[in-house]
N, C-alpha and C positions, 0 to 999 in steps of 0.2 A: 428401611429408608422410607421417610414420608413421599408421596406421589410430589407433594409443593417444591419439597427442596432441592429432589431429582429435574423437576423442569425447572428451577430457579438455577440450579449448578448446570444445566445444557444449555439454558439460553445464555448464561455466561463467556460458555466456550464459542458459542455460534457468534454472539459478537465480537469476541476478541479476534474470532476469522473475519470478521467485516469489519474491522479495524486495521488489520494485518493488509485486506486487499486495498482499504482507502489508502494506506500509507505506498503501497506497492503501485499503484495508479498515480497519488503524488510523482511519485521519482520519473514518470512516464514522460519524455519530452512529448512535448506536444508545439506549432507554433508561437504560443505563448511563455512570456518568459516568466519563471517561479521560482523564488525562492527554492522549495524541497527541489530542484531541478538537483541540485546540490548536497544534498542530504548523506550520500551515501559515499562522498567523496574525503578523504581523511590527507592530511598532509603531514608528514614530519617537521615536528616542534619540538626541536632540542632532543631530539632522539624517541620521541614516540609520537604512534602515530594517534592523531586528533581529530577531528570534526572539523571540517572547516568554518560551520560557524561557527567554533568557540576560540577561533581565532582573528576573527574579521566581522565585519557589521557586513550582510548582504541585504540587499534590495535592489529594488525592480521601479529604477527612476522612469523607464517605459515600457508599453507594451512587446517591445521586441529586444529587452537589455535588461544585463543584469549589473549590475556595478557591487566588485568587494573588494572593500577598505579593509583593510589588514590592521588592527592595531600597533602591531611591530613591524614596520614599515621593511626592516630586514626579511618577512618571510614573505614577500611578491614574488620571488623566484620560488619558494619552493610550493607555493599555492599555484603558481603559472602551471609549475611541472606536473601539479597533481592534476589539474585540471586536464591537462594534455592526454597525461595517462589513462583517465578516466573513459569509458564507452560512450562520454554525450558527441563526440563529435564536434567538439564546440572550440575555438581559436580563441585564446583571450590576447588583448589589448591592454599592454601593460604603459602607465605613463607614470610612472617613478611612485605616486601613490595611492594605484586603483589597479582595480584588472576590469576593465569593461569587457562585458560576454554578451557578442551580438546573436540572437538566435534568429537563425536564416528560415526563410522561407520552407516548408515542408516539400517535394514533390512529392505527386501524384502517387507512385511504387513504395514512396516512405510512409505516406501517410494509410497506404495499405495492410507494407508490414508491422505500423505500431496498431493498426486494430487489429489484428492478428495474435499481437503480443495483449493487446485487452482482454479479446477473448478467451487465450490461454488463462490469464491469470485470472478472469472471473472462474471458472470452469474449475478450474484447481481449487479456489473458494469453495463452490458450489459443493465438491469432495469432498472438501473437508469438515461442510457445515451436514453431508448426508453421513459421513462416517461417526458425528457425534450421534446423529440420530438409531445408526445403527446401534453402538456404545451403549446409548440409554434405552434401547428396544431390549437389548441383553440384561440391560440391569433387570430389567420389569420380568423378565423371562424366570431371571433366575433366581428374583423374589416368591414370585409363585409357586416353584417347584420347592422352596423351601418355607411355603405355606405360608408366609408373613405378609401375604395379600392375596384378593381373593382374583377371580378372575374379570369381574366385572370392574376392579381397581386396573386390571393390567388394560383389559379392554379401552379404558377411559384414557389411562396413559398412553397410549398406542396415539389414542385419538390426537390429545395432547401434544405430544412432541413432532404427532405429523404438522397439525394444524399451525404450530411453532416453525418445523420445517418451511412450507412455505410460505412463511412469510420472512422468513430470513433469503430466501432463494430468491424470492422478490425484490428484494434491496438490492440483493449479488445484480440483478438483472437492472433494476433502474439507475446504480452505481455506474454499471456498465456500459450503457446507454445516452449519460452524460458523458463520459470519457470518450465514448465516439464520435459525440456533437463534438465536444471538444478540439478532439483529430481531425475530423471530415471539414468543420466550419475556419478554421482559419484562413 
């Protein structure tokens, strides 16, 4: 395996985990209202269950509201219900053709244990982006021993996928960083 394509196929993987935490930070309430707030919530449509945006137009007419318009005006109840079911915590506001979703004030203890939940899930990143590195330290390993490079290639790669490392750890960390401004600043 060429040394190029081994760090082109790990930095692949590294950012598809810094893809995975952006989207998993998305869903993060925080006191601002967002769209992805919503993302993970599915509602029964005619017997299977859906995405609620692929049922409703959502947006964020303000800072602290979410407003979704259902195109089938029939499914307000059962989008109300999802939402209910849902872990946001969140009371929707139904007036025959919207659900208005007020996001309340953060306290003090909550906005503690969503950094908390930050820090988890950077850190779980951070795993996940050093177990690729471990991954490609083995590939390099086990090139050498079957002589298809030499040691001063493995050497270099070494260097390589560290030097690769942190700077993906770096992202995990300024990713992270913003999402506490995020939390703490409201």
């Amino acid at each position: 395996m060429e040394l190029k394509d081994l760090m082109l196929e790990q930095e692949q993987r590294m950012d598809k985990s810094i893809e995975s935490l952006k989207h998993e930070f998305a869903s993060i309430r925080t006191g601002r209202a967002s769209v992805a707030l919503l993302d993970k919530i599915v509602v029964d449509y005619y017997g299977s269950p859906t995405p609620i945006n692929q049922v409703a137009n959502i947006s964020v007419p303000e800072p602290r509201m979410i407003l979704v318009a259902p195109w089938d005006k029939s499914m307000i109840g059962a989008i109300e219900k999802a939402i209910l079911q849902s872990d946001l915590g969140l009371n929707p506001g139904n007036d025959g053709t919207a659900i208005r979703l007020t996001i309340p004030q953060l306290t003090e203890e909550r906005r503690k244990e969503i950094v908390k939940i930050v820090h988890k899930k950077a850190e779980d990143a951070k795993v996940a982006v050093r177990n690729i590195r471990r991954d490609a330290n083995d590939v390099l390993k086990k090139e050498e021993k079957a002589k298809t490079i030499t040691e001063d290639d493995v050497k270099d790669g070494l260097d390589q996928i560290q030097k690769l490392t942190d700077k993906k750890i770096k992202q995990i960390d300024d990713l992270k960083a913003v999402k506490e401004k995020d939390v703490l600043e409201v």
